[in-house]
C-alpha positions as CSV (number, residue, x, y, z in Angstrom):
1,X,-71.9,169.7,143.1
2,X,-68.9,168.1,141.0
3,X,-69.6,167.2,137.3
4,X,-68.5,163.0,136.9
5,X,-68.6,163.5,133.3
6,X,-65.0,165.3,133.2
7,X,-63.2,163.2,135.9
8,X,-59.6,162.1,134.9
9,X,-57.8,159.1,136.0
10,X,-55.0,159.9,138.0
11,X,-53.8,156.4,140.1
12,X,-55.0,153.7,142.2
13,X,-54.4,150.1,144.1
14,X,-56.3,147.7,141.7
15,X,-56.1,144.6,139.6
16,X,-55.6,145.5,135.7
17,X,-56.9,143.3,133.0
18,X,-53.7,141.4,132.7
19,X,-54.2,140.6,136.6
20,X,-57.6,139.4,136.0
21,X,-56.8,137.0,133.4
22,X,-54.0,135.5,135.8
23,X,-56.7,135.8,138.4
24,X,-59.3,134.1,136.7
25,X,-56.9,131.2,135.6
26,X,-55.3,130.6,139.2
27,X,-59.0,130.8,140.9
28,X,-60.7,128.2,138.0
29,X,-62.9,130.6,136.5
30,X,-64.0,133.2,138.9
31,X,-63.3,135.0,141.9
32,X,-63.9,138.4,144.2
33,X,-60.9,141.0,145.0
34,X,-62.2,143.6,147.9
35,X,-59.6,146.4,148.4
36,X,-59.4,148.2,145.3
37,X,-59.1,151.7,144.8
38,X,-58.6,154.5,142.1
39,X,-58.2,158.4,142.5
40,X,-59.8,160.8,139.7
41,X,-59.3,164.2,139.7
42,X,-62.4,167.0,138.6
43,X,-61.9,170.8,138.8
44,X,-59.2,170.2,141.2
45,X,-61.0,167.8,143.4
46,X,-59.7,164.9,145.0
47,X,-62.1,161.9,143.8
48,X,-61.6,158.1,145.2
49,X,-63.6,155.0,144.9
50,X,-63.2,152.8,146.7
51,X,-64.5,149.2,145.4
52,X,-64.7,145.5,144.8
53,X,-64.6,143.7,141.9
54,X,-66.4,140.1,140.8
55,X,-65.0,138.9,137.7
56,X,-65.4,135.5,135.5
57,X,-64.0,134.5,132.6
58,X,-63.3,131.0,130.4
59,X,-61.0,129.4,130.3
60,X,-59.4,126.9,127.7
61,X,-55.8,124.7,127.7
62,X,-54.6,121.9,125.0
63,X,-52.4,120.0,126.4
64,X,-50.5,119.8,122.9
65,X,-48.6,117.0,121.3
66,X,-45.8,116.6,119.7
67,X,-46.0,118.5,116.9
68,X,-48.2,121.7,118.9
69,X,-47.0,123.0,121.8
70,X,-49.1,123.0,124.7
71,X,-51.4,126.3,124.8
72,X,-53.7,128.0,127.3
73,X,-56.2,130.9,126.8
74,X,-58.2,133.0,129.3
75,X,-61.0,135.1,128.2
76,X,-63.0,137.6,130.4
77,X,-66.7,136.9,130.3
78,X,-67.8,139.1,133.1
79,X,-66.7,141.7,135.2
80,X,-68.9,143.6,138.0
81,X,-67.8,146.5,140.2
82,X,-69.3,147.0,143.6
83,X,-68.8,150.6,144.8
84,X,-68.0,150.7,148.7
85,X,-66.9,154.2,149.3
86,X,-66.5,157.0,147.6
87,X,-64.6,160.0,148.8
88,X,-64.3,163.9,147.9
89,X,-61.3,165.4,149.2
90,X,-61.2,163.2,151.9
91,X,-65.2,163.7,152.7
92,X,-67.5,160.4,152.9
93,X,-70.2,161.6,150.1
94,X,-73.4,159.5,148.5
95,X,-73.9,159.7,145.1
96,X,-77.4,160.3,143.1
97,X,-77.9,157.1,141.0
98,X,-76.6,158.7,137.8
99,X,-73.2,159.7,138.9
100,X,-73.1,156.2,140.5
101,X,-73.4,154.9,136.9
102,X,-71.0,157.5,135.5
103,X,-68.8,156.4,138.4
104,X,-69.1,152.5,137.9
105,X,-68.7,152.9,134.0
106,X,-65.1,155.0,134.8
107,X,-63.9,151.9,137.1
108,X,-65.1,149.3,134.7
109,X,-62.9,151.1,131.6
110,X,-59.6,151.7,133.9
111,X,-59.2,148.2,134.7
């Protein structure tokens, strides 16, 4: 049984939150990125999600004049993880509804 309460970030393939915003802004609004990873390591153990993320955010841009330049911000509004996989040492496992949470929660604050 591994505890998800202690698991540490260690690495990953994955869009951070400045990606996202860039995201968000090139994809007007919203979008979906399959393919991400990240690797946590409990007690030794090899833990990695594999995942996709759904994300949506605002965004707004004045166009400026000639006294203000022009000005563009991108705000996240909503992000959702999608758990795919995830893998113990290399092993395939399901995971109880709680450590899926604990998992999801983990992703959701590394991005």
């Amino acid at each position: 049984m591994t505890n998800f309460d202690n698991l540490k970030f260690i690495d990953g393939d994955f869009l951070t939150t400045e990606n996202l915003t860039d995201m968000i802004y090139e994809n007007e609004g919203s979008f979906t990125q399959k393919g991400q990873s990240m690797s946590f390591d409990v007690d030794g153990k090899d833990i990695t999600v594999n995942y996709e993320v759904y994300v949506e955010g605002t965004i707004e841009e004045e166009s400026g004049d000639y006294w203000n330049p022009a000005s563009c911000d991108v705000e996240l509004t909503d992000i959702d993880v999608t758990i795919n996989e995830v893998f113990i040492d290399g092993e395939l496992v399901s995971l109880d509804t709680q450590d899926f949470l604990k998992v999801e929660i983990l992703l959701k604050n590394n991005l």
